[in-house]
C-alpha positions, -999 to 999 in steps of 0.1 A, spaced: -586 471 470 -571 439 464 -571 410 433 -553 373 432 -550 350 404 -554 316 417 -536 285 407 -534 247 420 -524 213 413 -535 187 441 -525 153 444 -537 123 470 -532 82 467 -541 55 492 -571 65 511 -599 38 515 -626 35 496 -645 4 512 -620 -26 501 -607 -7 470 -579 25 472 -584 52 451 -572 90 446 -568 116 422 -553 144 405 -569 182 408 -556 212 389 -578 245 396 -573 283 380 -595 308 402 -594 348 407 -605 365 441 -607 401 443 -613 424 477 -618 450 495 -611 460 532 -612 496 557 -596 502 586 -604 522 616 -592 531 645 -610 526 681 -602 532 718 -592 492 720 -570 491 688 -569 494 649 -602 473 632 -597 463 593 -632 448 579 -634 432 546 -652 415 519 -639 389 493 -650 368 464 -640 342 443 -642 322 412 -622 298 390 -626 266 374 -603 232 374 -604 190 364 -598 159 383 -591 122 372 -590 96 392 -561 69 403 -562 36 421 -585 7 417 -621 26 406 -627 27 366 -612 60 351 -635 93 367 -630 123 356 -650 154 369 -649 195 352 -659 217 381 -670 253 385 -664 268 422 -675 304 431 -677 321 467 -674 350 494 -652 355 524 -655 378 551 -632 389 575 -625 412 605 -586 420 621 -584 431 654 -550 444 664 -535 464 695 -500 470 687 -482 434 688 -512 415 692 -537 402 663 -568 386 657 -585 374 624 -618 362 622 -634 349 593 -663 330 576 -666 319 541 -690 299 518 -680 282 482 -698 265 462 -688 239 435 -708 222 402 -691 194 391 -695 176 357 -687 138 365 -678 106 338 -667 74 345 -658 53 321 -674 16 322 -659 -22 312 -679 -34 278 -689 -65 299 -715 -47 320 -732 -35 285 -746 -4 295 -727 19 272 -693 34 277 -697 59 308 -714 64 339 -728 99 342 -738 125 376 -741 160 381 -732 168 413 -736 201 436 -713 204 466 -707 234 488 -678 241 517 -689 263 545 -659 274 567 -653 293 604 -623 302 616 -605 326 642 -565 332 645 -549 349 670 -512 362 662 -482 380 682 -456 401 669 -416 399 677 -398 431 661 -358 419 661 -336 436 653 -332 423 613 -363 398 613 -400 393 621 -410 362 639 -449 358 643 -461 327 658 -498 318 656 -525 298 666 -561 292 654 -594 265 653 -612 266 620 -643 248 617 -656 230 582 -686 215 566 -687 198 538 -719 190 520 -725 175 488 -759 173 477 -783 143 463 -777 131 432 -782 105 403 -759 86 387 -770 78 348 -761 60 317 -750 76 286 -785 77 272 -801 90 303 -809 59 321 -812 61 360 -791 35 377 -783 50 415 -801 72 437 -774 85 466 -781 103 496 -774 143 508 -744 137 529 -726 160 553 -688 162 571 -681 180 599 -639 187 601 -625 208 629 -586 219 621 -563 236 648 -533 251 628 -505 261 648 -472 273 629 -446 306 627 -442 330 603 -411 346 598 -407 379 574 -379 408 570 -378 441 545 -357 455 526 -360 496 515 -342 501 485 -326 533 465 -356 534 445 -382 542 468 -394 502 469 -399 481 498 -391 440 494 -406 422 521 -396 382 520 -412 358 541 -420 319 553 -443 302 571 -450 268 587 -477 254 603 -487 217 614 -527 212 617 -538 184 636 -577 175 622 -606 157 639 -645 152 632 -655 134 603 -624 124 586 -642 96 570 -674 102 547 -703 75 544 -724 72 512 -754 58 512 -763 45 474 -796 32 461 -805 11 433 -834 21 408 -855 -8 396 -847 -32 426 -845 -30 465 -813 -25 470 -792 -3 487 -753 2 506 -734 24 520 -697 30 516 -672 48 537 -644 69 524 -615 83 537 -615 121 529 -587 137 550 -557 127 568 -557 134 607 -526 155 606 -512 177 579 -480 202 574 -483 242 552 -456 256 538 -452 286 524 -427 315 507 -433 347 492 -421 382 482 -438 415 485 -427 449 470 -444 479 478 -436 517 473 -465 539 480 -497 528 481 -494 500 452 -481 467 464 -472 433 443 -469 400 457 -461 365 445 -462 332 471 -457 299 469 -472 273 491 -467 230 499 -495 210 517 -487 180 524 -495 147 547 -493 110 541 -519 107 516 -517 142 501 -500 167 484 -512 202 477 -494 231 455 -504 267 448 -495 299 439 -508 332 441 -499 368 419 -518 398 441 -517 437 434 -527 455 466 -542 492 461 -546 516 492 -560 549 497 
């Protein structure tokens, strides 16, 4: 059995919206907790497991849109299954999240339709992704490159945008994305026993992951009252990115504590997170 507190502060500036550029600020607090067996076959060691999560976090906008702000709720399940025969590893997963987001934006007095700009919106991230992974034992350090395709869709459901009193002013559509990522990186890790019966285990990875598909979302928007309609386009994601990450684990018996650290970043975006986990086997 496994649990993880969740924490992250995202950051992005420049991307395109139409003629205008925008971007925003994100920080999120979440929890996932977990459960996985392994057993043994003729072919190699099999590890199945389950995961959910949930948190909650706020955004406000940057750039040349009015002031948004948004309060969102996100909740979800993971499922994964490792493969491994001895040095060789592969992870396959699939995972669905969903996301309710509060949205306000504030509006100029000269358009005289009250301070804000209103919309609930529903969104949910359905995600597919295999890794495979080999194993270098040196003689003082770990060195595991790795390779994977993860697949992504993005859909964010119809909604209306309102006036403070209630008033309907835009209708816009369902819209989809379809991202395909192919992270490639190395992982390096060591261990330490110590007097006390503990085990330290430090360790770094870096990956680059080149991104294709639908990099750029297109809204279509309609106008109550009158016929009229547009569509905007949007840069979303940039088409290559760089992880980073560092972290500790100690572990003596079956109890295991871990703390990492990791850095997302590419030209238009910066990501941040950490993670506390306590690990539990029997």
């Amino acid at each position: 059995f496994w649990a993880s507190t969740l924490y992250g502060h995202d950051s992005n500036s420049g991307f395109k919206t139409g003629a205008l550029e925008t971007g925003n600020n994100v920080n999120y607090f979440g929890l996932m907790i977990g459960a996985d067996i392994t057993h043994q076959t003729s072919l190699g060691n099999l590890r199945s497991g389950l995961a959910f999560h949930s948190g909650t976090g706020k955004s406000s906008s940057k750039g040349d849109l009015q002031y948004t702000k948004n309060d969102v709720d996100f909740w979800g399940a993971t499922f994964y299954e490792n493969w491994t025969n001895n040095n060789f590893s592969v992870t396959v997963d699939l995972g669905l999240s969903r996301n309710s987001n509060d949205v306000e934006q504030n509006l100029p007095a000269w358009v005289d339709m009250g301070s804000k700009l209103k919309a609930d919106i529903d969104s949910e991230m359905l995600t597919a992704g295999i890794t495979g992974e080999y194993l270098y034992n040196l003689s003082s350090i770990d060195i595991v490159p790795h390779a994977g395709v993860r697949y992504v869709q993005l859909k964010t459901e119809r909604f209306d945008t309102t006036t403070q009193s209630g008033e309907k002013l835009f209708d816009t559509a369902e819209q989809k994305q379809n991202l395909w990522q192919f992270p490639v990186g190395v992982r390096l890790s060591t261990t330490y026993s110590l007097d006390s019966g503990w085990a330290v285990s430090p360790q770094a990875d870096l990956s680059v992951i080149p991104v294709t598909g639908d990099t750029n979302a297109k809204t279509h928007i309609r106008t109550y009252g009158i016929n009229a309609s547009d569509t905007l386009s949007s840069t979303i994601v940039d088409d290559t990115s760089f992880s980073g990450q560092l972290g500790v684990k100690a572990q003596k018996g079956n109890v295991s504590f871990g703390i990492n650290y990791n850095l997302d970043a590419s030209e238009h975006q910066t990501g941040q997170g950490a993670m506390a986990v306590f690990n539990y086997n029997f």
